[in-house]
Each structure stands twice: as C-alpha cells, then as structure tokens.
C-alpha positions in Angstrom: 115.7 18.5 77.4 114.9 19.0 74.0 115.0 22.3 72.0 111.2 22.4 71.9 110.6 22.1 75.4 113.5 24.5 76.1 111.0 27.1 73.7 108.1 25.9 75.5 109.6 26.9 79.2 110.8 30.2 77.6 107.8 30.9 76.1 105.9 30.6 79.7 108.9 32.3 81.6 108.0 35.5 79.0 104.3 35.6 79.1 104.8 35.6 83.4 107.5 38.3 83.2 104.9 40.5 81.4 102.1 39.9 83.4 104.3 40.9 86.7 105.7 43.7 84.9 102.2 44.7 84.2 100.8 44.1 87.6 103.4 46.1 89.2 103.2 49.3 86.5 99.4 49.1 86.8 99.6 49.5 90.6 102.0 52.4 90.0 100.2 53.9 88.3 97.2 53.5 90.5 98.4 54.3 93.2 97.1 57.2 95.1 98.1 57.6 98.6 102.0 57.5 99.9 102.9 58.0 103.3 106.1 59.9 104.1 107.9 59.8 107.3 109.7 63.4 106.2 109.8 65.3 103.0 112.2 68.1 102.4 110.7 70.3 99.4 112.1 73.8 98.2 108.3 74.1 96.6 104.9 72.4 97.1 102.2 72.5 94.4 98.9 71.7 95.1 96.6 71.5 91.9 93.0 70.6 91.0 92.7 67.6 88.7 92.8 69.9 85.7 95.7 71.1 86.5 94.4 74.4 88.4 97.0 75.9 90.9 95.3 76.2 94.0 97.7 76.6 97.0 101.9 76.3 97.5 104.1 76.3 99.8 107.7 77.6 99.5 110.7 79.0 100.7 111.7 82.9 99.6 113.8 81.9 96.4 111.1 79.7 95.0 107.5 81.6 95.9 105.6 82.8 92.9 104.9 86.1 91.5 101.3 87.6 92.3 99.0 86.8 89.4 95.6 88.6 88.2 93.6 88.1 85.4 96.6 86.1 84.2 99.0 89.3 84.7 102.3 88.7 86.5 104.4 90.8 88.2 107.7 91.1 89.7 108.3 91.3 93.8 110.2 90.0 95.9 108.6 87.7 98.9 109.3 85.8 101.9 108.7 81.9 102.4 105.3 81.1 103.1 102.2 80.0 101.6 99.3 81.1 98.9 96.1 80.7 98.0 93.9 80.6 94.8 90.9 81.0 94.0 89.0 78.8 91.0 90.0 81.6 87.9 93.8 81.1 88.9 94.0 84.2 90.1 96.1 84.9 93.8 93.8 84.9 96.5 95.7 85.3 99.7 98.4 84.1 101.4 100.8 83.2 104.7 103.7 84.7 104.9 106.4 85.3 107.8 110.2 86.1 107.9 113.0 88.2 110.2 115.7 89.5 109.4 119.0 91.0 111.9 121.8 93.2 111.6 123.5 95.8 113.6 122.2 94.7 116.8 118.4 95.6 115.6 116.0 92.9 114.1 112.7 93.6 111.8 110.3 90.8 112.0 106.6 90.1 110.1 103.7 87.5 109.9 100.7 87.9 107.9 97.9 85.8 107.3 95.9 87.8 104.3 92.1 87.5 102.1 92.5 89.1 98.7 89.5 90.8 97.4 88.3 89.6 93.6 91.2 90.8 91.5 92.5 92.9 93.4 95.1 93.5 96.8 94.6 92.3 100.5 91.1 93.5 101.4 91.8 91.7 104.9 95.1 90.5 106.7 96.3 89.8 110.3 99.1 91.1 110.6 102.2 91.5 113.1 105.2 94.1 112.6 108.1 94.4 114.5 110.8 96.6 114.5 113.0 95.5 117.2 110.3 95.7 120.1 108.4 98.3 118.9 105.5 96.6 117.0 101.8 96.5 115.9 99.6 93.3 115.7 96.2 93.1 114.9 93.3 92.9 112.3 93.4 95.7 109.4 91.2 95.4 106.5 91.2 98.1 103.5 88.9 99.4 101.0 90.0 97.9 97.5 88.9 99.1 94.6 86.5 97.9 91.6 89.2 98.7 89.2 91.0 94.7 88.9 94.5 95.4 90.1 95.8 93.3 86.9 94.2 96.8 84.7 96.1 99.2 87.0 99.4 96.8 86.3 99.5 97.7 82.9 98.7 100.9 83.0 101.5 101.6 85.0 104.1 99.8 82.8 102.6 102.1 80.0 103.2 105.4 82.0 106.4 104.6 82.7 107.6 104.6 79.2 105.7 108.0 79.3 108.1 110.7 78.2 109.2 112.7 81.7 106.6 115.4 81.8 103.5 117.2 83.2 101.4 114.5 81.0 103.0 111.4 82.3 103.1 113.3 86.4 99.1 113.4 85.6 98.6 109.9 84.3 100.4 109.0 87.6 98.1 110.9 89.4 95.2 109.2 88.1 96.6 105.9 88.4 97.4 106.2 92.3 93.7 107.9 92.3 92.5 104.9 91.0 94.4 102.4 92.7 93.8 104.3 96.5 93.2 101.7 98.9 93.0 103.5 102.4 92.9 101.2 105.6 89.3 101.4 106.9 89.4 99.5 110.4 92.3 98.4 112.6 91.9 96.1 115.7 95.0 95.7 118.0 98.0 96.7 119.8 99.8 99.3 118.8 103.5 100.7 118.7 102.5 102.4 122.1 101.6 99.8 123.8 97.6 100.8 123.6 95.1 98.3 122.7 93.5 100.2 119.8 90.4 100.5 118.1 90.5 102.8 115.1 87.6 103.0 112.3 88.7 105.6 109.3 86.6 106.9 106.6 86.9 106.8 103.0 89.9 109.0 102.6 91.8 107.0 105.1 91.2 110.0 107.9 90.9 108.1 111.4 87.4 109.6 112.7 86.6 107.3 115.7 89.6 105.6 117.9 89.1 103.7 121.3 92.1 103.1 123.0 93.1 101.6 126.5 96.7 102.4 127.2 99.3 100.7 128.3 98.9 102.2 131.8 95.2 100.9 131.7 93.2 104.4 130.8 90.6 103.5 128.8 89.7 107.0 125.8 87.5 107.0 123.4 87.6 110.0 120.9 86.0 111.4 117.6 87.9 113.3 115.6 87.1 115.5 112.1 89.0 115.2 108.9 91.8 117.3 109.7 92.5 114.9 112.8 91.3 117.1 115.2 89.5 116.0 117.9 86.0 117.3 118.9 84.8 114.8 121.7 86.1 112.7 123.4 85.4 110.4 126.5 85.4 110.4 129.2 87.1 113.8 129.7 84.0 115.8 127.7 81.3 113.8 129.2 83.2 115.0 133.0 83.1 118.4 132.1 79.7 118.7 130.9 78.1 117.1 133.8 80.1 119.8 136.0 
C-alpha cells in the first residue's frame, strides 16, 4: 500500500475517532437521569438550577450550620435532613438521633416549620429520656425581630465589658428574642394525653387532660398557675 493511501486511511480513522469521541462526550454531558441500585453519601445536596440550596441530607459530622439572612452560626446537630426556602435562608428540617450510656438512653425526632427568618414556629416532636417521654405537636410564638438581627447582637454583647450595662443589653436581647410555646398536643411524661393552650407569656391558662388511668379533666388556670375551674369536679359541686 502506498504512502498516500496509508495517509488517506489515517486520515478517515481520525475524523471517525472524533466524531465517536464527540458522540459519547455530548451524551455525557446530556445526560440527565441515572439510576442507582445503592448510593452511600456522607452529604446530599439538592439545588435549584441556579445553584440555590434547597434541601440536604446528612449525617451529624457533615450537616450545615443554621443560616438567616445569609448569617451563620455555630451548633452542633444530629444527622437528618433540611429545608430551604427560595432567599436561602433554613426553613425547617428532620432530625433524629440516640444516644446510651450508663444503662440510661436519651432519644429525639423532630420534624420542624421555620417561621420567616426566624426559629421553629412549628415541630413534631418526640423526647425520651429513658421511658419517660413527651410526643406531640408544639408550636411557638416567634418573633418579628429576624433571628439573623438578634445573632449579631449577641456576639456584640458578649465582647460587652462584664457589667450592669452588658447584664441589661442581655436582658433586652432575651426580651426580644422570647419565644414562649403557645399550644401543645400530645402525650406527656405522665402518661396523660394532654391538651395545653398558653398565653403570650408562656403561662399555661387552659389544659385538657385524660390520664393515664382514663380520667378525663379539663381546667382553667390564671397567670400564677392557679387553678379557678375546673371540670368536671366544679360543674359536680355546683349542681349539688
């Protein structure tokens, strides 16, 4: 075979090469569905096409710090999963874990909804301390300051000199910052199945309970938890 043709067949065996190469890094990278028998991850991103962090999955080590407004901060957190919301700020979450030692065990699950920029406005939540446990709906009552504001004011107290002006900046802070549990719908550490409805200072004012012996009670209390009527006991004694 002649040099020329030996070009010629070269020639072709290039210009195919490049075409298969290109075929096969074209379908790469257009490619948009894989399926996966099993997948071992430390971490799971899932992201909008702009790159927007909307939900991950991960195990203790590798689960990200809360973030508001952009604001980060430091906590420590068991594996599960979070949500959010379209302004990249945390917007709830899964998260579960136990832990023994010393023949006792603590144990927790809780499936949370953020309110906008700030804390867990609503969570169902289980949490057990080695039998004795709650588990039930609670929801709080957040407020309007955004929780990435009270953040840095709180780094700023604390390079406060120790003093009666940094104890009252504090106090102002946690004034600010009060979040008080409004409702609560479950079982309690007693055994009861428990209704409890508090007002804005976190004072419990109405609680229904059926305990675990099956006695259904229903009381209204005042602010200093005392109670002034309750049923059915009251409603006996007036009709006697």
């Amino acid at each position: 075979m002649s040099i020329r043709n030996r070009l010629r067949l070269l020639e072709i065996y290039v210009i195919i090469s490049l075409l298969v190469f290109a075929v096969l890094a074209f379908t790469a990278f257009t490619r948009t569905r894989e399926k996966f028998v099993e997948l071992d991850v430390e971490r799971l991103n899932i992201r909008e096409k702009n790159g927007q962090l909307v939900m991950v999955a991960a195990n203790s080590s590798r689960m990200p710090d809360p973030v508001i407004n952009g604001k980060a901060w430091k906590t420590e957190r068991p594996a599960g999963m979070l949500f959010y919301n379209g302004l990249g700020d945390e917007d709830g979450g899964l998260v579960f874990g136990a832990v023994e030692g010393k023949g006792k065990y603590g144990a927790y699950h809780g499936l949370s909804f953020d309110k906008y920029k700030q804390a867990q406005v609503m969570a169902l939540v289980y949490n057990d301390h080695s039998g004795k446990y709650r588990a039930g709906l609670q929801i709080w009552d957040r407020p309007e300051v955004p929780l990435s504001d009270i953040l840095i004011r709180r780094d700023e107290i604390a390079k406060m000199p120790t003093g009666d002006a940094r104890t009252a900046a504090q106090a102002k802070l946690d004034a600010e910052n009060f979040s008080p549990t409004r409702v609560y719908v479950g079982k309690n550490e007693n055994r009861d199945s428990e209704v409890t409805l508090y007002d804005a200072a976190g004072k419990a004012r109405i609680k229904m309970l059926v305990t675990a012996d099956g006695t259904p009670k229903l009381d209204f209390l005042d602010a200093n938890g005392k109670t002034t009527y309750s049923l059915p006991n009251d409603a006996v004694r007036a009709k006697n």
